[in-house]
C-alpha positions in Angstrom: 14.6 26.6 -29.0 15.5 29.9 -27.6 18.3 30.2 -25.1 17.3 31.5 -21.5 19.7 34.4 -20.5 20.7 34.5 -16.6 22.2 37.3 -14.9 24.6 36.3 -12.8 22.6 36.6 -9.6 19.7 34.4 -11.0 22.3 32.0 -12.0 23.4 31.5 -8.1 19.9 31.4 -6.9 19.3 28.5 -9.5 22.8 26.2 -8.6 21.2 26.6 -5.0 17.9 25.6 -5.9 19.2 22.8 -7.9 21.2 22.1 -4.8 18.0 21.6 -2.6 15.9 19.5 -5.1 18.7 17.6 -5.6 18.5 16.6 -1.9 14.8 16.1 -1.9 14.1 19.3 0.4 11.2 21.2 0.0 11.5 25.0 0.4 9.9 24.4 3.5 12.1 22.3 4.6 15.2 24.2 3.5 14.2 26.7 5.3 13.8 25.5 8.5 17.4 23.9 8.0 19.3 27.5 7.4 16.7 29.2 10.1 15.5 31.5 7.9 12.2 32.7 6.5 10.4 30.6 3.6 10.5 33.8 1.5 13.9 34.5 2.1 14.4 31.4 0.4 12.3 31.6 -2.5 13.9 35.4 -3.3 17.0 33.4 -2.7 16.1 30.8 -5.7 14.7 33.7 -7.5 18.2 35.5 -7.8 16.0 38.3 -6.0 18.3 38.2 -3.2 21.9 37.1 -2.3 22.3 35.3 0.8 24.6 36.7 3.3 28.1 35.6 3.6 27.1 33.5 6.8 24.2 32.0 5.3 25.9 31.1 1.9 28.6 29.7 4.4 26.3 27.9 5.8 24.3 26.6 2.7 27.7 25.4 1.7 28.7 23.4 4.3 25.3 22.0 4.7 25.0 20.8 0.4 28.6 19.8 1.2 30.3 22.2 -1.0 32.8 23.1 1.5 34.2 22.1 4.6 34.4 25.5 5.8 34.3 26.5 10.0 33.8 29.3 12.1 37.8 29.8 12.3 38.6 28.0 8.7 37.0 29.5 6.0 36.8 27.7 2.7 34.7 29.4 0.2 33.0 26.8 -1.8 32.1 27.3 -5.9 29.0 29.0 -4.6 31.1 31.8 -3.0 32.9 31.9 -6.4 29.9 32.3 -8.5 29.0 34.9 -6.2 32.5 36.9 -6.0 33.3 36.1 -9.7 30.3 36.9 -11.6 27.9 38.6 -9.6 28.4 42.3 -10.7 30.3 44.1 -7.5 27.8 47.5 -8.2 25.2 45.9 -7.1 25.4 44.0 -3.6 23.1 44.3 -1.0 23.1 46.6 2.0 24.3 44.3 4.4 26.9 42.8 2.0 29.6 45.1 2.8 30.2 47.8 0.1 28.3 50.1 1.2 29.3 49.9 4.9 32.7 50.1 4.1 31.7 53.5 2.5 30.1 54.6 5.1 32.5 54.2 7.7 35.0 55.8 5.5 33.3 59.0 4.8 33.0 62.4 6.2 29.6 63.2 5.1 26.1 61.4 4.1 23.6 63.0 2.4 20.2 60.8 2.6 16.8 61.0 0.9 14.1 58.7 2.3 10.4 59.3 1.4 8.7 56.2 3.1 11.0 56.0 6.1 12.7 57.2 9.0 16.7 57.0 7.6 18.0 54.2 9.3 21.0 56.0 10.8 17.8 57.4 12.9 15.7 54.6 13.6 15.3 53.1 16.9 15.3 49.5 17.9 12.1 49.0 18.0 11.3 50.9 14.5 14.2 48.9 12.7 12.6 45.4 13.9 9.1 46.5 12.6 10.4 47.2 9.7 12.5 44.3 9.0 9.3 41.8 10.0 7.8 43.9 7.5 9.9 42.9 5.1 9.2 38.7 5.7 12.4 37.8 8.1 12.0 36.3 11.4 14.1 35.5 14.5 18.0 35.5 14.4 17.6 37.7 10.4 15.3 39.9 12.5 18.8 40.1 14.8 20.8 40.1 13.0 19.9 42.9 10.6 19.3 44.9 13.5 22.7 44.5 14.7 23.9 45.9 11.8 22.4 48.8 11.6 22.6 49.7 15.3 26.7 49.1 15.0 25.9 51.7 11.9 24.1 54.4 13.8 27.8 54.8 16.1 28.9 56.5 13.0 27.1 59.7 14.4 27.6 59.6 18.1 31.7 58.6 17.8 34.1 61.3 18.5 35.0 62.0 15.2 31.4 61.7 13.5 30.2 61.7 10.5 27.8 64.8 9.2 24.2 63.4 8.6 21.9 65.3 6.3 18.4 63.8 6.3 16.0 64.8 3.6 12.6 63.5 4.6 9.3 63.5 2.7 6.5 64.9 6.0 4.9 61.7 5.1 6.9 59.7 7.5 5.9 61.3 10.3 2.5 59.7 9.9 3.1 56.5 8.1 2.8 53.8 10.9 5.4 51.5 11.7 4.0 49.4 14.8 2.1 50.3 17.3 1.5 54.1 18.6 4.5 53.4 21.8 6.3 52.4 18.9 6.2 55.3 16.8 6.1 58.2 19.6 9.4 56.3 20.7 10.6 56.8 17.4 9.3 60.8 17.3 11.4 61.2 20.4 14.5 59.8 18.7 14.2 61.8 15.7 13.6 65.1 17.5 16.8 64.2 20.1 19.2 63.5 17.1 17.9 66.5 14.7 19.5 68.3 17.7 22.9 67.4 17.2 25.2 69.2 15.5 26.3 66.7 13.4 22.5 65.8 11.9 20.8 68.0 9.5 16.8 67.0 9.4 14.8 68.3 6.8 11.4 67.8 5.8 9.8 68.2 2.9 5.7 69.7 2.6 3.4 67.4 0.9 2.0 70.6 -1.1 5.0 71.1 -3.0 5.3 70.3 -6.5 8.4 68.8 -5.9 7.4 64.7 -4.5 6.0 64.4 -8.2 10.2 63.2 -8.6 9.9 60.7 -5.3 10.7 57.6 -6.6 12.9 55.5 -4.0 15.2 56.2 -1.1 19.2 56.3 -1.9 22.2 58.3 0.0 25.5 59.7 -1.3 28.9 59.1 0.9 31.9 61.8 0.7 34.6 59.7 1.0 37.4 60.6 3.6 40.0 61.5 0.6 38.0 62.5 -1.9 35.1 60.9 -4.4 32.2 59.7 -3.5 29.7 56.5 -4.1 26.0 56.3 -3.7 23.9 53.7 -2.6 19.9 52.9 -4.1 17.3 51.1 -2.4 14.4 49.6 -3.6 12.2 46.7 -2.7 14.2 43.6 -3.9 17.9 44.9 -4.1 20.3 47.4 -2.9 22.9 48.8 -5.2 26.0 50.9 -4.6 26.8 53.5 -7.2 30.2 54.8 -8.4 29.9 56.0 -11.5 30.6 59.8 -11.8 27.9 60.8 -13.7 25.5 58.8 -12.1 26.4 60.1 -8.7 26.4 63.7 -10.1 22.5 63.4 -11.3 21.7 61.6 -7.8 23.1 65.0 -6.3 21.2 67.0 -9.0 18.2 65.8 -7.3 18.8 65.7 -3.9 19.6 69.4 -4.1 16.6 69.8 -6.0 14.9 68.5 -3.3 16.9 70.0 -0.7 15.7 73.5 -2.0 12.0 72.7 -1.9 12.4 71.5 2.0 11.6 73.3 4.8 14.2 74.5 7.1 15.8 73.3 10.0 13.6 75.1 13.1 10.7 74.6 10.5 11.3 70.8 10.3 12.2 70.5 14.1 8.8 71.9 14.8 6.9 69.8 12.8 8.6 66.7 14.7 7.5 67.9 18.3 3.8 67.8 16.8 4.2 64.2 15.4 6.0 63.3 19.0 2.8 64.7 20.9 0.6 63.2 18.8 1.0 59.9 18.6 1.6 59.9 22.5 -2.0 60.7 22.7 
C-alpha cells in the first residue's frame, strides 16, 4: 500500500482533528467550543489554514495539551509541530512575519487587482471582506484589529511610503452596500492625497491584466533587503528569496508602466466616489 505524504501543515490540521474525534466532538461542536466559524475549522483539519497563536493556545489548553494561561505560556506539542516543521516562508498574514516586515521597512510597494490594499480599507470595507471570507464575530474583530493597528504605519510621524498599484476594476467591484463603498471612495481619494501614498490605477483596455494573477507587496527593509509577501485564497506566504523577490519587482514595474498616472488615477476615484453616492 502506498504511503500518504503530509506536508507539514496538513500534518497539524490532522493531530487536531484526531484531537476532536478523539473527544467525540463533532466539527460543529468544536466550533462552537473555540468560537469560531465551522469552516474555519474544517480549513483548520484540512491543513488549509493555521490557527492563530491564540486559538492554537486555546485548542491546547482545551484537548489538554498544555496548561498554558493568559500570563504563563506553555506551548504544547501542537505549538511545536507548528514552529518545528511547518516551513517559516510560508505563514499566514496575521501570523507575524510579515508584520514584522512591515513595521520595519521604509517603503511598500503593493499590487492588488480585486481589492482595495488593506493599508487603505476602511472599517467597514475590511469587515465585509473578512465575512466574505466565512469568519464571524470576535475573528471578524479580531482581524480587523489587525489591520487597522497596520494602517498607523502611514499616518505615524515617521511613515512608511505606500505605492498602490490597482487594477480600475476595484473601483466597481462591490463590497457591501452602496454607503459602504462610497465610504470607502472617500477614503481612498483622502489617502491618495498624502504624500506618503502613491495610488495608481491601471485601465482595463490595456494588454497588460492578461499577467493579473493574485495580489502580493514587496517591503524595503529599514537596512537594506527586502521580502515579499503573496496572497491567494487559502494561504499567505512571505517571500525572501532574492531571485524570487527580483521577478515579483520585474512585474510590478511592468505593471507600474502600463498604469495611469497619479492626477489620472486621482480623477478616476472622484468619479467612483460620486457615483456610488448616487
Amino acid at each position: 500500500m502506498a504511503s500518504v505524504h503530509l506536508t507539514p501543515r496538513r500534518f497539524l490540521g490532522r493531530e487536531i482533528k484526531i484531537a476532536r474525534e478523539r473527544r467525540g466532538l463533532k466539527p460543529e461542536q468544536f466550533a462552537t467550543a473555540m468560537n469560531v466559524s465551522l469552516s474555519l475549522v474544517y480549513m483548520w483539519e484540512r491543513g488549509e489554514r493555521i490557527p492563530v497563536p491564540e486559538d492554537l493556545a486555546k485548542i491546547e489548553v482545551y484537548f489538554g495539551f498544555s496548561k498554558a494561561t493568559k500570563d504563563n505560556p506553555d506551548p504544547g506539542y501542537l505549538a511545536r509541530i507548528r514552529d518545528d516543521m511547518i516551513n517559516d516562508a510560508m505563514p499566514q498574514e496575521w501570523f507575524g512575519k510579515w508584520l514584522q516586515a512591515e513595521r520595519a521597512s521604509l517603503f511598500v510597494w503593493s499590487f492588488q487587482p480585486l481589492l482595495i490594499p488593506g493599508l487603505l480599507q476602511t472599517e467597514e470595507y475590511m469587515r465585509r471582506t473578512f465575512e466574505a471570507h466565512g469568519y464571524l464575530g470576535t475573528e471578524v474583530d479580531r482581524h480587523v484589529a489587525t489591520r487597522l493597528e497596520r494602517q498607523e504605519l502611514l499616518t505615524r510621524d515617521s511613515p512608511i511610503t505606500f505605492v498602490a498599484l490597482m487594477d480600475t476594476a476595484v473601483l466597481e467591484r462591490r463590497v457591501g452596500d452602496d454607503e459602504t463603498m462610497h465610504r470607502q471612495m472617500e477614503h481612498l481619494h483622502e489617502m491618495a492625497q498624502r504624500r506618503n501614498v502613491i495610488v495608481a490605477l491601471l485601465p482595463l483596455s490595456d494588454s497588460v491584466c492578461s499577467g493579473f494573477s493574485g495580489p502580493f507587496a514587496i517591503a524595503n527593509l529599514n537596512g537594506g533587503g527586502e521580502v515579499a509577501y503573496m496572497d491567494n485564497q487559502l494561504n499567505g506566504e512571505v517571500v525572501e528569496g532574492p531571485e524570487a523577490i527580483s521577478h515579483l519587482r520585474h512585474i510590478f514595474e511592468t505593471f507600474r508602466a502600463a498604469a495611469l498616472s497619479r492626477n489620472e488615477s486621482l480623477t478616476l476615484i472622484e468619479k467612483a466616489v460620486q457615483k456610488w453616492k448616487n
